[in-house]
DOLO-366272 format. One line per 2 residues: their letters; for each residue x, y, z of N, C-alpha, C. Coordinates in Angstrom, 3 decimals, decimal comma. Layout:
BEGIN
A) X Y Z X Y Z X Y Z | ...
//
This chain:
BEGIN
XX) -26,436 -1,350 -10,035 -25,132 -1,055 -9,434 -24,944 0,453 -9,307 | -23,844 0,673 -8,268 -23,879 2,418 -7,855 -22,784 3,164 -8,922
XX) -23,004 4,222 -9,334 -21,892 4,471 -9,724 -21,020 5,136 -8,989 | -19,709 4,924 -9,256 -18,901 4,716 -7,627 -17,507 5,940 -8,033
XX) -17,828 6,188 -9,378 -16,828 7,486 -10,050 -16,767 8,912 -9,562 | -16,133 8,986 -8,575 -15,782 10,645 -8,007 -14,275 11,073 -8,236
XX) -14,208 12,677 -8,278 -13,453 12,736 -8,399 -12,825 12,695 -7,204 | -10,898 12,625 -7,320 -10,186 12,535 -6,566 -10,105 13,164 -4,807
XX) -10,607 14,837 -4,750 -11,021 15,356 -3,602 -11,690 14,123 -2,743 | -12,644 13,963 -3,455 -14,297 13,363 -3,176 -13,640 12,024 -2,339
XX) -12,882 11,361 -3,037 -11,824 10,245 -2,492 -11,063 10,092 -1,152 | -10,730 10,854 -1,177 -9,711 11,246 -0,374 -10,232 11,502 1,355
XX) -11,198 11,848 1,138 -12,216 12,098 2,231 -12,425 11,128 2,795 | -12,724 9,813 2,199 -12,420 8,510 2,689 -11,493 7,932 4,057
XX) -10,451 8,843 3,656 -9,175 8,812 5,139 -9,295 9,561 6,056 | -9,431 9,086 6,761 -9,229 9,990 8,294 -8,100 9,779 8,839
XX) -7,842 11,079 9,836 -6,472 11,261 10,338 -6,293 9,555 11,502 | -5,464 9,287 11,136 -5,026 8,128 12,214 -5,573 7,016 11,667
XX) -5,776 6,862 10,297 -6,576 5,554 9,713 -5,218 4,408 9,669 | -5,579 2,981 9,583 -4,545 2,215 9,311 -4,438 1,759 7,643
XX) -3,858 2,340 7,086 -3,952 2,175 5,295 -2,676 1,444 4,818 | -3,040 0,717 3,531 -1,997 -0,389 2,769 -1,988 0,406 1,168
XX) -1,292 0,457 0,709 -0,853 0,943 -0,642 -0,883 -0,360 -2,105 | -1,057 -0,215 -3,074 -0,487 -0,909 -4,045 0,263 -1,063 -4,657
XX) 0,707 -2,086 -5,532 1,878 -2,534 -5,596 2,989 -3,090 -4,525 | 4,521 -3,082 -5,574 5,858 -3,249 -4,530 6,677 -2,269 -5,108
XX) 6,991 -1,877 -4,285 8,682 -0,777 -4,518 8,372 0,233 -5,627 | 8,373 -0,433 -6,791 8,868 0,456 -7,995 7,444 0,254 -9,278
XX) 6,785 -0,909 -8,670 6,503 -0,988 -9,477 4,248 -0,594 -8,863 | 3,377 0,142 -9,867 2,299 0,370 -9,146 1,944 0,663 -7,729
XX) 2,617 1,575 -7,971 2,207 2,172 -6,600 1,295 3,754 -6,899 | 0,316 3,432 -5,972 -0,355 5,310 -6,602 -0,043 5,814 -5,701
XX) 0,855 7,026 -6,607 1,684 7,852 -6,134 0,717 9,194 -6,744 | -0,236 9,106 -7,193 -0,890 10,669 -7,955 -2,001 10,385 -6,511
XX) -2,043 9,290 -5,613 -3,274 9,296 -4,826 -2,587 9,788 -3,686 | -1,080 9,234 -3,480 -0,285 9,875 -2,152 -0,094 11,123 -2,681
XX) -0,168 11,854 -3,498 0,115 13,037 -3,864 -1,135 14,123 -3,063 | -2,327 13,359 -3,268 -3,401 14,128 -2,948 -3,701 13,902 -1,525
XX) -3,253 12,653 -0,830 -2,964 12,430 0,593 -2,378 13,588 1,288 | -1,073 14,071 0,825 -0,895 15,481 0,972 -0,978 16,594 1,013
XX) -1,414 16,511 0,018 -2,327 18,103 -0,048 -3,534 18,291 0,891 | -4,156 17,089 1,521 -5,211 16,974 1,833 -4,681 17,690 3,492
XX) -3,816 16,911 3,444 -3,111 17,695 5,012 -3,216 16,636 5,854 | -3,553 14,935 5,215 -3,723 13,832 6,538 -2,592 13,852 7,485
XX) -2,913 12,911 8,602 -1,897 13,435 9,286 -2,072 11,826 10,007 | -0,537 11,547 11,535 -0,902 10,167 12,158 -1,670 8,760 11,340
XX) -1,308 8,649 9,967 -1,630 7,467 9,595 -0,470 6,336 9,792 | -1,147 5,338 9,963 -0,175 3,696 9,969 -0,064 3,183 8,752
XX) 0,938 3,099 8,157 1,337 2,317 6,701 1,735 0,563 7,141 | 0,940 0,425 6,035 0,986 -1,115 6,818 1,280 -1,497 4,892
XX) 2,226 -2,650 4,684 2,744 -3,130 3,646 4,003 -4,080 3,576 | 3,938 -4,958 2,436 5,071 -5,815 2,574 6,293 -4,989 1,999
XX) 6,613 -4,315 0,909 7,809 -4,306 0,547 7,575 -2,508 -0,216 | 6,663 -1,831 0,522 6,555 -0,328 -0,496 7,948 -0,039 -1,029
XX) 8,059 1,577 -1,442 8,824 1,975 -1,427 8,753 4,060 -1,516 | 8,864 4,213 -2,340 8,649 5,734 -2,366 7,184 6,652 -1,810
XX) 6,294 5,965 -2,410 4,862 6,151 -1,395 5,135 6,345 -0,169 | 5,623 4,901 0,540 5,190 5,324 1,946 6,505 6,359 2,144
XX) 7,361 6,345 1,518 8,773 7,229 2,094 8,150 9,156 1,921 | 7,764 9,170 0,722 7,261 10,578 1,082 5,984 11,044 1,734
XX) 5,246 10,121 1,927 4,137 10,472 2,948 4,997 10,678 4,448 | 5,676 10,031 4,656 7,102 10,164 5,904 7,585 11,296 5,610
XX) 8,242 11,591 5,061 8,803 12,971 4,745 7,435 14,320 4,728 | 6,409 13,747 4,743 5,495 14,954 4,457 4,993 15,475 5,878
XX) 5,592 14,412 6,674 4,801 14,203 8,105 3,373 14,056 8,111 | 3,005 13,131 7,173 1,237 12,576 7,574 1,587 11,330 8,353
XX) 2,459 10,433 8,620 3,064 9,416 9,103 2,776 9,123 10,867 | 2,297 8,416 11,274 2,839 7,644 12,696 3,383 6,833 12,833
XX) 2,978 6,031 12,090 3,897 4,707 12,346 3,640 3,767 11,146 | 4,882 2,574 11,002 5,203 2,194 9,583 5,051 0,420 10,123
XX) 4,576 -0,193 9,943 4,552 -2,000 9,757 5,239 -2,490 8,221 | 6,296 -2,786 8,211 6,845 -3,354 7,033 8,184 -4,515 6,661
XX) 8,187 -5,061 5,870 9,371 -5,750 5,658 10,221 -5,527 5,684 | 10,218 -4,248 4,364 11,203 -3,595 4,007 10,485 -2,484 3,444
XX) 11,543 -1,612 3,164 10,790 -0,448 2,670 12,006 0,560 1,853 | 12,418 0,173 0,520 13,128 0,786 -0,607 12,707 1,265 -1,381
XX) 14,125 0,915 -2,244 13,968 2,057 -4,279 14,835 0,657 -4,764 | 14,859 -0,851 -4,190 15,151 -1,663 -5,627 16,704 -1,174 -5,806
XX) 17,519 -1,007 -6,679 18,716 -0,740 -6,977 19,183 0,324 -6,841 | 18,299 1,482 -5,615 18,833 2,529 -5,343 19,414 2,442 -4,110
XX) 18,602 1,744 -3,762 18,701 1,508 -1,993 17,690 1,334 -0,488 | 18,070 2,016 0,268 17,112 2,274 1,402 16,435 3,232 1,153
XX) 15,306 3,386 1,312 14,228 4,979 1,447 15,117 5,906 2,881 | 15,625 7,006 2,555 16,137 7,918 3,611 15,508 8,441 4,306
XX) 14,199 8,874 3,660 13,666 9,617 4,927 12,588 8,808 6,039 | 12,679 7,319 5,673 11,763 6,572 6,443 13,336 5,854 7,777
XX) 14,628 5,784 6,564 14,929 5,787 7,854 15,322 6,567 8,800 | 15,415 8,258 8,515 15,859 9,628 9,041 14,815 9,104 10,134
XX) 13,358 9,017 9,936 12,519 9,418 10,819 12,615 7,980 11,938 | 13,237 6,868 11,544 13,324 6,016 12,291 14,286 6,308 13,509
XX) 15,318 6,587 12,949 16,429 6,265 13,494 16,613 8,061 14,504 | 15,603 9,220 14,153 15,557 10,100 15,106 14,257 9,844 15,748
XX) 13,806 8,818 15,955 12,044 8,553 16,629 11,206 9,483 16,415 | 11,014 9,639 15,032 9,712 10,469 14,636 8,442 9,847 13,978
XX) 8,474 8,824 13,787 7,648 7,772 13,872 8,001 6,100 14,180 | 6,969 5,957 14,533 7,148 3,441 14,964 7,369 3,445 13,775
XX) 8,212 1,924 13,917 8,087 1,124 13,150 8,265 0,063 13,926 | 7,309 -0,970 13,055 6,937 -2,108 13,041 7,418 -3,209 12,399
XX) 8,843 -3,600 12,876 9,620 -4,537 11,451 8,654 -6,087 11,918 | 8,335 -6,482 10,382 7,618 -7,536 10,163 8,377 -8,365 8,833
XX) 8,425 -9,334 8,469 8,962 -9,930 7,559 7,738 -10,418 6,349 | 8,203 -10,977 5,495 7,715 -10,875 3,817 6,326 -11,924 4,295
XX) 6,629 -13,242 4,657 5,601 -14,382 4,596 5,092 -13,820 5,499 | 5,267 -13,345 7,112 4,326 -13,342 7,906 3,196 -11,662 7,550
XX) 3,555 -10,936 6,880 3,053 -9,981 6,825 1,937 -10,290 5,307 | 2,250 -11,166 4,815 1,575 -11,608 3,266 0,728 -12,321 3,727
XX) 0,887 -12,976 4,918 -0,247 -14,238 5,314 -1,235 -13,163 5,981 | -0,706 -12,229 6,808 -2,351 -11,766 7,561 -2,785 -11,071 6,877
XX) -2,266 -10,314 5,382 -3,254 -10,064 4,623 -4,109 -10,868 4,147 | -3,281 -11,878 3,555 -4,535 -13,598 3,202 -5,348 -13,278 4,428
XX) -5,355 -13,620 5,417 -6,182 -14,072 6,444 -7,205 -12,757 6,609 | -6,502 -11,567 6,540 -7,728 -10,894 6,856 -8,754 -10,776 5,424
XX) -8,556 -11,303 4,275 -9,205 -11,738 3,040 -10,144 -12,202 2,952 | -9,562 -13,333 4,255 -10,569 -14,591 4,091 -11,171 -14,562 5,421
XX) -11,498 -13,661 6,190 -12,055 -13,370 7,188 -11,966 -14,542 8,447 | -10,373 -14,688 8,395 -9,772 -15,430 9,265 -9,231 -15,040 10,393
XX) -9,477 -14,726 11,754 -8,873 -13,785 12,403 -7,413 -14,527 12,642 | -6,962 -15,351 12,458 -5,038 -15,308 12,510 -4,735 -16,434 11,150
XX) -3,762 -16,374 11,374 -3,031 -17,370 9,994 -1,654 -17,692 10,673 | -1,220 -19,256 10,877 -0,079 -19,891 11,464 0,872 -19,722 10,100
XX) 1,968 -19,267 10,792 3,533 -19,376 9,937 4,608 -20,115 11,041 | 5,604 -20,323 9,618 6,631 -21,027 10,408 8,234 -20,396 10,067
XX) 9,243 -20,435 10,103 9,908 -19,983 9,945 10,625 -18,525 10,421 | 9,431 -17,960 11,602 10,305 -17,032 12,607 10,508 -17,194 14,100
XX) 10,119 -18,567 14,740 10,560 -18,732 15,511 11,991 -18,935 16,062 | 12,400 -18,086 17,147 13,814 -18,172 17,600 14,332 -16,499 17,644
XX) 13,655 -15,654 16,670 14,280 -14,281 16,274 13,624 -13,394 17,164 | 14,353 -12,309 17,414 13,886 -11,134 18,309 12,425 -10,582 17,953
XX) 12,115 -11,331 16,593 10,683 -10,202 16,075 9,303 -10,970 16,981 | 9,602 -12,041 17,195 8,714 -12,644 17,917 8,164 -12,355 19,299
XX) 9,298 -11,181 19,868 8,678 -10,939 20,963 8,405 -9,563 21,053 | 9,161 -8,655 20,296 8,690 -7,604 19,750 6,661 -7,523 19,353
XX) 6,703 -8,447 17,996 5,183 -8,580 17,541 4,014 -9,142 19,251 | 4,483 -10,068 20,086 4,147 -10,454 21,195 3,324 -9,261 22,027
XX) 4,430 -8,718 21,823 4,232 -7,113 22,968 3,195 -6,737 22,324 | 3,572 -6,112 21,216 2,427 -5,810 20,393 0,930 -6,225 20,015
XX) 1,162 -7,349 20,391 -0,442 -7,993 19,706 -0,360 -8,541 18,827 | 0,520 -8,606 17,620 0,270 -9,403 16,320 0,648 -10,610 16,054
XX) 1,419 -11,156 17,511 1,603 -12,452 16,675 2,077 -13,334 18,208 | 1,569 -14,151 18,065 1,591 -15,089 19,305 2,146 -16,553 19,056
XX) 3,168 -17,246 19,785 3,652 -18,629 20,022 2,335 -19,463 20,433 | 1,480 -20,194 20,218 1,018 -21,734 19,785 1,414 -22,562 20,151
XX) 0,775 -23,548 20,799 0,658 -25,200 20,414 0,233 -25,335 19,366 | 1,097 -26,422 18,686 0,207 -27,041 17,102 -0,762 -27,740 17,889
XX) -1,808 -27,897 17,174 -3,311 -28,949 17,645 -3,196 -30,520 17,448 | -2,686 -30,699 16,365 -2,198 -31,864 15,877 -1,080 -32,370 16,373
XX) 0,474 -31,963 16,639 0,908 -32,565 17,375 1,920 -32,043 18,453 | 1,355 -31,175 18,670 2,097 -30,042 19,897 2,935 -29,067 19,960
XX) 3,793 -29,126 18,630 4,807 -28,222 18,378 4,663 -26,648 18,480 | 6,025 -25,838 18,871 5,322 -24,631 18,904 5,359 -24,229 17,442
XX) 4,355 -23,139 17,580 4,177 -22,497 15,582 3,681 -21,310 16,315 | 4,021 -20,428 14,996 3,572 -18,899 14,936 1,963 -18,568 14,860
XX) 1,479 -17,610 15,379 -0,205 -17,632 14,902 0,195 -15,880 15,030 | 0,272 -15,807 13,534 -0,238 -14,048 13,032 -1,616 -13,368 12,751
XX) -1,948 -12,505 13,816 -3,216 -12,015 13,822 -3,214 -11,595 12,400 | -4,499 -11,496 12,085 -5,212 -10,654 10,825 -4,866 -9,236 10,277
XX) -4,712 -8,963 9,185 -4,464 -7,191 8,588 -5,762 -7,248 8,571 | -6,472 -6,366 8,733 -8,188 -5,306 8,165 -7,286 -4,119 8,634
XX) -6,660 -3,691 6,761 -6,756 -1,911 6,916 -7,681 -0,916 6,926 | -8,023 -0,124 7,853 -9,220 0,642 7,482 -9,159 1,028 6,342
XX) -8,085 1,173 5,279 -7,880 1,939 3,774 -6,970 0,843 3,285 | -7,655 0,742 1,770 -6,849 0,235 0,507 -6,869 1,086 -0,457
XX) -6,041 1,445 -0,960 -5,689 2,030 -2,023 -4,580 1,564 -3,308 | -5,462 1,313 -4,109 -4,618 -0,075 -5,216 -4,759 1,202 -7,018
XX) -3,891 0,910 -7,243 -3,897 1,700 -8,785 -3,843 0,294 -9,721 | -4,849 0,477 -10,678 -4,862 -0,766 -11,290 -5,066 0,169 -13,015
XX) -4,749 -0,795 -13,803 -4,959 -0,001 -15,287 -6,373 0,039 -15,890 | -7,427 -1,115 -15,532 -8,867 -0,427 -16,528 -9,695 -0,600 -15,109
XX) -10,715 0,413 -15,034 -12,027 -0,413 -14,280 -12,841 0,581 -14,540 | -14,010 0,096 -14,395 -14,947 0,501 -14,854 -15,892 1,704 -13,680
XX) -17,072 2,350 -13,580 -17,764 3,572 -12,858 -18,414 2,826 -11,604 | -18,549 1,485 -11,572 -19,010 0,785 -10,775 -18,281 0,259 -9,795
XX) -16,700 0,298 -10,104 -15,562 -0,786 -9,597 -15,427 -1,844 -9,745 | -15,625 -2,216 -11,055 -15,114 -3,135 -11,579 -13,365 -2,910 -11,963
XX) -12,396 -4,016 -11,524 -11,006 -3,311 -11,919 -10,351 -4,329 -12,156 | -9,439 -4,391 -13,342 -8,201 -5,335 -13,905 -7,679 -4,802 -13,537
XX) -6,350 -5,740 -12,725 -4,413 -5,733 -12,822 -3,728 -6,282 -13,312 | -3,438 -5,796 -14,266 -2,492 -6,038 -15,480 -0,694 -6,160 -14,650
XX) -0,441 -7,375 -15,110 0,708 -8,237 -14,715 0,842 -8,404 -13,158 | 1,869 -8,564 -12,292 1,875 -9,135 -11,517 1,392 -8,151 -10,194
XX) 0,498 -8,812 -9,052 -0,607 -8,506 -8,697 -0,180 -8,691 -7,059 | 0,572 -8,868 -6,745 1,349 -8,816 -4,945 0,448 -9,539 -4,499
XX) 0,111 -8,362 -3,682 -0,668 -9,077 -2,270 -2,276 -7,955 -2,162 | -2,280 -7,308 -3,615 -3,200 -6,537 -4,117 -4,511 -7,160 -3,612
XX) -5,220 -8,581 -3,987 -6,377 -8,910 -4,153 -5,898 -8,911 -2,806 | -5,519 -9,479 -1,783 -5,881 -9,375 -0,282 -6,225 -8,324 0,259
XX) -5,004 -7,215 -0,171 -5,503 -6,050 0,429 -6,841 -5,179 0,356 | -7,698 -5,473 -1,362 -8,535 -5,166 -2,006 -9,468 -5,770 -0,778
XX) -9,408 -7,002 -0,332 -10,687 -7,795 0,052 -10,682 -7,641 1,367 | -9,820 -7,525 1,965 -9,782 -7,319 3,774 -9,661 -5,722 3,856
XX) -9,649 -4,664 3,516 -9,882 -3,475 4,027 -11,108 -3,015 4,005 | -11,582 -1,920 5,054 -13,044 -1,560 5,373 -13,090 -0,876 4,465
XX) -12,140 -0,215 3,667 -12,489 0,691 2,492 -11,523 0,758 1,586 | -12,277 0,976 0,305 -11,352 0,540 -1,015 -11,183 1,352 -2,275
XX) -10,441 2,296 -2,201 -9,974 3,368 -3,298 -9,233 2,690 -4,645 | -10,242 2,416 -5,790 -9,427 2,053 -6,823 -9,185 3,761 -7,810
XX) -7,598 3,796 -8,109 -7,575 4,229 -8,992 -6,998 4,012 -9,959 | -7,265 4,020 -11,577 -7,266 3,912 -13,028 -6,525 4,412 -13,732
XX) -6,173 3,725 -14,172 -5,115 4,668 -15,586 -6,570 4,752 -16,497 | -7,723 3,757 -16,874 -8,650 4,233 -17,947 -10,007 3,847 -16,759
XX) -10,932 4,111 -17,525 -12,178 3,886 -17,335 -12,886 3,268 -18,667 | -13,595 2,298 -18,161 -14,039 1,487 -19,472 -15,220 1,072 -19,133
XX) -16,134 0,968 -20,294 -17,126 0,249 -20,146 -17,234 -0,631 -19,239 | -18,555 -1,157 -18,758 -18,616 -2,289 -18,121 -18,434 -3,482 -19,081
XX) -19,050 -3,124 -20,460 -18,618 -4,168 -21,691 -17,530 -4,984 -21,091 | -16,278 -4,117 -21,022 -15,236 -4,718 -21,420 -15,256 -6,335 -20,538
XX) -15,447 -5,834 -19,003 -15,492 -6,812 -18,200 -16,221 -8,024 -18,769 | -17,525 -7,774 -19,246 -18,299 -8,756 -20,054 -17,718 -9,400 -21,135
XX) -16,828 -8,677 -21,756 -15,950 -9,522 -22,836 -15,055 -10,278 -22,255 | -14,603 -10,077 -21,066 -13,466 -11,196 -20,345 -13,564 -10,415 -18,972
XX) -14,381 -11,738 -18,854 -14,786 -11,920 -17,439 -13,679 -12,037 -16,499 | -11,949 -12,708 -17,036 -11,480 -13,491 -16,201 -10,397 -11,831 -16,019
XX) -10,601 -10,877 -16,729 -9,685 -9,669 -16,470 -10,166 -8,905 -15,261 | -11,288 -9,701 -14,662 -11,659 -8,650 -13,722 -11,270 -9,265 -11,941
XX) -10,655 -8,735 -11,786 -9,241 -9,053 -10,859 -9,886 -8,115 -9,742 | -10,825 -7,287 -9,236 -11,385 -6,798 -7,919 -12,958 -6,368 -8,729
XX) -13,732 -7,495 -7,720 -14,894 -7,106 -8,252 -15,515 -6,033 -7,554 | -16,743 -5,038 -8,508 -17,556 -3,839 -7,929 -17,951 -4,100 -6,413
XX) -18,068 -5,059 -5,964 -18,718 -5,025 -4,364 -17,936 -4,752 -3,545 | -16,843 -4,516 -3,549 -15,839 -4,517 -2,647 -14,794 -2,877 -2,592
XX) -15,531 -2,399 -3,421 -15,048 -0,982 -3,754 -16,003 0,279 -3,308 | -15,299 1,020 -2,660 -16,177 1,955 -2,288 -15,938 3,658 -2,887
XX) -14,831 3,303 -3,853 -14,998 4,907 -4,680 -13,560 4,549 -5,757 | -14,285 5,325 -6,902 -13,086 4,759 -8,497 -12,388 6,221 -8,998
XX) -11,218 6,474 -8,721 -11,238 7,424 -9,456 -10,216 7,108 -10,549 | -10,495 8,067 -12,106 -9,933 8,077 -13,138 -8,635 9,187 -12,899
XX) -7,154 8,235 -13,390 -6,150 8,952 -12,885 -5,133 8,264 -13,687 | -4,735 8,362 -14,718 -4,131 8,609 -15,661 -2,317 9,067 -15,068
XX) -1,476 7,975 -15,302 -0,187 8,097 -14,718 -0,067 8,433 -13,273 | -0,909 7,421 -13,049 -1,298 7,590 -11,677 -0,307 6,663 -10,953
XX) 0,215 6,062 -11,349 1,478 5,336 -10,777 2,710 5,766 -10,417 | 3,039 6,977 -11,960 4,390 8,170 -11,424 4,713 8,521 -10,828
XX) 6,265 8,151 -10,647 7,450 7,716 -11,289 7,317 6,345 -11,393 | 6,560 5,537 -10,382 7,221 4,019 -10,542 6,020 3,645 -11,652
XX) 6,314 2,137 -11,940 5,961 1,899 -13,419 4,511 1,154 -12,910 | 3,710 1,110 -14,263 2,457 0,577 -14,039 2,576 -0,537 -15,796
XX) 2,505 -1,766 -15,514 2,381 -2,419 -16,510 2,485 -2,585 -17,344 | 2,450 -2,460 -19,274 1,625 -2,077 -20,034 1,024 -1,043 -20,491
XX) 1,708 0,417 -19,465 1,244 1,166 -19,935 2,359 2,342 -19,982 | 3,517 2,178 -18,962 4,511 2,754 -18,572 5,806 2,250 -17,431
XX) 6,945 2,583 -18,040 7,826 1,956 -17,315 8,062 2,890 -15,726 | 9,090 2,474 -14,841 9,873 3,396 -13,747 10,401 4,469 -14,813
XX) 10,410 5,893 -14,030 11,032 7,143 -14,541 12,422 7,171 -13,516 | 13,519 6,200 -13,571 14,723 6,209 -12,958 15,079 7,202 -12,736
XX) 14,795 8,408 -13,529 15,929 9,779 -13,746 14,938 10,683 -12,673 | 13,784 10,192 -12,732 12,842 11,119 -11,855 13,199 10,231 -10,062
XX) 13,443 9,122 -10,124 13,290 8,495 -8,589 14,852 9,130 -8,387 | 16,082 9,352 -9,086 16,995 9,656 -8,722 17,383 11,354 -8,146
XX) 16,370 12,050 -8,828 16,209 13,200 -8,403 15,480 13,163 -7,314 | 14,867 13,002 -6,886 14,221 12,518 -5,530 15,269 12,239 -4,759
XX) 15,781 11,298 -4,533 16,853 10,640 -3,498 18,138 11,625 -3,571 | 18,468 12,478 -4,750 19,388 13,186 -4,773 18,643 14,724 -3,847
XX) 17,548 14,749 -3,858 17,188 16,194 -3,212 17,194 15,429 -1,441 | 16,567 14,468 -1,072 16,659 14,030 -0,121 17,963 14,003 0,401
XX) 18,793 13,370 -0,364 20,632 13,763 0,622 20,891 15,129 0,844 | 20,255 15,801 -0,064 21,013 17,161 0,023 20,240 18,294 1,146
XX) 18,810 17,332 1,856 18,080 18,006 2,696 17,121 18,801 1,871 | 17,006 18,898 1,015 15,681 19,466 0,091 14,822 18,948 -0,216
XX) 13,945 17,752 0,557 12,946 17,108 0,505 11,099 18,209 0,461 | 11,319 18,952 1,180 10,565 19,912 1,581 10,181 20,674 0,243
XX) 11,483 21,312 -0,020 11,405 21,540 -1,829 10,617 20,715 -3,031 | 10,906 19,131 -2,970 10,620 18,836 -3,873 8,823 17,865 -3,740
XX) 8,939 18,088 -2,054 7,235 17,826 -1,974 6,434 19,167 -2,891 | 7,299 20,034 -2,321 6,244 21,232 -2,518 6,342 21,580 -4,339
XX) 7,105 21,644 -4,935 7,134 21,471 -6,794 6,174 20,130 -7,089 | 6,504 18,926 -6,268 5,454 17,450 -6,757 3,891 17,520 -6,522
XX) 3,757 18,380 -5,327 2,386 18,273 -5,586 1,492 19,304 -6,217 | 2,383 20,476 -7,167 1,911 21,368 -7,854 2,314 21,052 -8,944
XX) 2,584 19,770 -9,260 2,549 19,546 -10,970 2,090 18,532 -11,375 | 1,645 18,754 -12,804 0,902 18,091 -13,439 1,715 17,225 -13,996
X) 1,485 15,868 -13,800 2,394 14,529 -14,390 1,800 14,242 -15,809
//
């Protein structure tokens, strides 16, 4: 097996400007935010965020202007509210968005998993998104086969980039996710490329001691980096909760138009 441990720079290189990339976690909780940190600095630029329910990730990559366009459900802070600057940039057309809902956007990750090019849903026929996604390409009205009815057929997610923060894996990519796990293993398995990063690095042992903790296996990973509160502010498992007082300072510099400010202090400090 390769060893697949670089550091973070080395990572990052992985993205190219205009790539279509999915994040880990939901909202508040695992999201790598020490990897969007370095997304920035890096200077990417015109990427597509594609996700069911982010939240602060994709909002300050928006605010950083690496952003083109956004595919999502929703996109908050949980009991804070709406992300502001995803909708500043909406609502002055500084980047697409792509409103998609929870099941149909969860299924074409399944599908692009399972190397399915569409996956049928039910439950949005009749709504404006249907012809919206139409225009677009992602999702087309059907005959059922069986007995004629119309049904939804949602094309496939393949993000060119996954990027999942998980708590152990090993130099090879071997990686556990500790508690609840989204739409992680899809995204892990249908993207052309797969950035795990770690709160630890562990033996391969460990995996060998429990086989069943290993939740994205080494083949499917194409670079590991070790990154330690790599989830901060929002919480990662088992190892650390949400920093509320830190997401509120955030949203409080954002009303006040000092977003710019507090990119530029976040990505010169050490968490």
């Amino acid at each position: 097996m390769q060893n697949k441990l670089v550091d973070v720079e080395k990572a990052v290189e992985l993205i190219d400007n205009g790539d279509s990339v999915t994040l880990s976690g939901v909202s508040m909780v695992r999201a790598p935010m020490g990897f969007v940190r370095e997304i920035i600095k890096a200077g990417k630029k015109d990427l597509y965020l594609i996700d069911r329910e982010p939240g602060m990730d994709f909002d300050i990559l928006i605010a950083a202007k690496a952003v083109k366009k956004v595919r999502v459900a929703m996109l908050g802070f949980e009991l804070f509210g709406l992300a502001l600057n995803f909708r500043r940039a909406v609502e002055n057309r500084e980047i697409e968005w792509l409103e998609d809902t929870c099941g149909a956007i969860t299924n074409a990750l399944r599908a692009g998993a399972s190397g399915m090019p569409f996956v049928v849903v039910k439950g949005v026929l009749g709504t404006d998104l249907v012809d919206i996604h139409e225009n677009e390409g992602t999702w087309r009205v059907i005959d059922d086969p069986f007995n004629g009815e119309k049904i939804l057929a949602v094309k496939a997610i393949n993000p060119d980039v996954a990027i999942i923060h998980v708590q152990k894996a090993d130099k090879y990519g071997n990686a556990s996710i500790e508690g609840s796990r989204f739409e992680d293993i899809y995204k892990a398995k249908g993207a052309k490329k797969l950035i795990i990063t770690a709160e630890e690095i562990v033996d391969t042992e460990y995996f060998m001691k429990y086989p069943e903790r290993n939740t994205i296996p080494y083949f499917y990973v194409d670079a590991v980096v070790h990154m330690p509160k790599g989830a901060y502010p929002t919480a990662c498992p088992n190892y650390y909760g949400p920093d509320y007082d830190e997401v509120r300072r955030y949203l409080t510099m954002c009303r006040e138009g000092k977003i710019d400010e507090y990119i530029k202090e976040w990505i010169e400090k050490e968490v």
